[in-house]
SEVO-540032 format. One line per 10 residues: number of its first residue (from 1); their letters; for each residue x negated, y negated, z negated of N, C-alpha, C. Coordinates in steps of 0.02 Angstrom, whole numbers. Atoms other than C-alpha are relative to their C-alpha. Layout:
NUM) A) X Y Z X Y Z X Y Z ~ ...
end
This chain:
1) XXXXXXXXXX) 22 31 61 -218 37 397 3 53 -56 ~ -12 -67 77 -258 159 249 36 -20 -51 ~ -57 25 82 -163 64 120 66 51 18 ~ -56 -31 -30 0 114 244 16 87 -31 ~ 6 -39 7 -50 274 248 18 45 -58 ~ -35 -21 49 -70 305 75 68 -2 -51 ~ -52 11 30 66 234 24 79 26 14 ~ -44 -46 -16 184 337 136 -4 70 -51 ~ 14 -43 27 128 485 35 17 2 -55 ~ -49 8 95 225 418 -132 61 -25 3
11) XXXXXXXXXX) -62 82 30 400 323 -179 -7 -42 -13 ~ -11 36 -5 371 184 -151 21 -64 12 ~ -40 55 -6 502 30 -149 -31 -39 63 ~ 37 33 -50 474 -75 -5 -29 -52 -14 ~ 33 64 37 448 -227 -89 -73 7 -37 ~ 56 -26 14 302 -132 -172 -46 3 32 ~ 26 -21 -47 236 -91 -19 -33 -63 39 ~ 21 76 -15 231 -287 15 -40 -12 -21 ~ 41 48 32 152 -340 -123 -73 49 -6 ~ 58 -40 -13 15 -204 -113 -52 6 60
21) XXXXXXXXXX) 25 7 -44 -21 -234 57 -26 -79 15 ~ 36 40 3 -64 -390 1 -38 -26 -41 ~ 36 -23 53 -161 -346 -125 -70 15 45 ~ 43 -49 -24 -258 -240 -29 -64 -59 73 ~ 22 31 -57 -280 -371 125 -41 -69 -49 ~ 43 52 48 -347 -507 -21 -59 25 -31 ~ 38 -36 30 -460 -360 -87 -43 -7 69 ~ 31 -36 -45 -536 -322 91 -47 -85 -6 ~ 41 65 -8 -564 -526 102 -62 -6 -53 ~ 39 -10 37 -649 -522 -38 -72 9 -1
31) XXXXXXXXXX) 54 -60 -32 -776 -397 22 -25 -15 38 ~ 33 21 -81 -784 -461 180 -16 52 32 ~ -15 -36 -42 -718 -337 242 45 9 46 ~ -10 17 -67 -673 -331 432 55 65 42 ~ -30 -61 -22 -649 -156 490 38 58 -15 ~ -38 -32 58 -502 -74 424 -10 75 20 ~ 12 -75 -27 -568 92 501 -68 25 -47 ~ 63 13 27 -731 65 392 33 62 -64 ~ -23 -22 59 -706 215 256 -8 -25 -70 ~ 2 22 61 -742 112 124 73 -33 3
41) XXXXXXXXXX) -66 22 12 -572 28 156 40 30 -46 ~ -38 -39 59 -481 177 85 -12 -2 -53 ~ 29 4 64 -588 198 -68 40 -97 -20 ~ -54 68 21 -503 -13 -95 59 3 5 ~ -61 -22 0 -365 48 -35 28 59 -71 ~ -11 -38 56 -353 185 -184 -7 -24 -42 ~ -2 42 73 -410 58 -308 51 -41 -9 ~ -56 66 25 -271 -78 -288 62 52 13 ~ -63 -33 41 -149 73 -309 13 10 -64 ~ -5 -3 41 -218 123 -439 2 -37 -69
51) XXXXXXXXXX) 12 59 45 -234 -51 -527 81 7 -13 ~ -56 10 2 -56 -75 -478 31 42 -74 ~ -17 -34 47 -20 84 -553 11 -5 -98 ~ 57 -1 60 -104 43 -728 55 -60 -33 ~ -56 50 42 34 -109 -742 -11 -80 23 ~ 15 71 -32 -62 -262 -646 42 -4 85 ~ -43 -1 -69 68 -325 -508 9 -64 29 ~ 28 73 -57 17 -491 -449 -50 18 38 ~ 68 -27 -85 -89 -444 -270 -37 -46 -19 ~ 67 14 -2 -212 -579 -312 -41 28 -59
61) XXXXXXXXXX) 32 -50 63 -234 -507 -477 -36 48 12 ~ -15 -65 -19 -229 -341 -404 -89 -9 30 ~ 58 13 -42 -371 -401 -288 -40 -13 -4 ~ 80 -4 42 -503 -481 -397 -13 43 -38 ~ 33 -55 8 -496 -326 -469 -22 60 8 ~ 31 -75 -38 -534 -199 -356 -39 -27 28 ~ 58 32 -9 -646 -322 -291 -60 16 -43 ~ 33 -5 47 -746 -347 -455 -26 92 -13 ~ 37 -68 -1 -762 -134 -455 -55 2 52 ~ 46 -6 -64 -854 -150 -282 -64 -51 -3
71) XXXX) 56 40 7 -961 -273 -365 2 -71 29 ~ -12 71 -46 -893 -435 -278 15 -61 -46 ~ 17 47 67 -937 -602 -377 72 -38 -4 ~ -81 2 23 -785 -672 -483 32 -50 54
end
C-alpha cells in the first residue's frame, strides 16, 4: 500500500498512521479507486499527508479533500 510506504519514511505516531490510513482508504473510495498498485494511488496517497500535514485530522475530512483535488463530486 503506498500510504504504508510513505509513511515509514517519516515520524510518525502510530495512531497517526491509523487515522491516515483511513483517510487515505476513504480517499481511494471516493475515486473509485480499486487498485492500490494503480500509480495514481500514491499521488492520493501524498495528498492526504499533506492535508493532514496543513492541520486537517479527521480521515473523512482528510478524504473529501484529496478527493475534491482529483476532481471527485462533493
Amino acid at each position: 500500500m503506498p500510504i504504508n510506504r510513505l509513511l515509514s519514511e517519516g515520524k510518525i505516531k502510530p495512531e497517526e498512521v491509523e487515522r491516515l490510513n483511513r483517510a487515505f482508504t476513504f480517499a481511494l473510495r471516493s475515486l473509485s479507486l480499486v487498485d492500490r498498485d494503480d500509480p495514481l494511488c500514491e499521488i492520493v496517497a501524498r495528498k492526504v499527508i499533506e492535508i493532514n500535514a496543513k492541520g486537517t485530522h479527521d480521515p473523512k475530512e482528510i478524504a473529501k479533500m484529496a478527493a475534491k483535488e482529483f476532481g471527485a463530486p462533493k
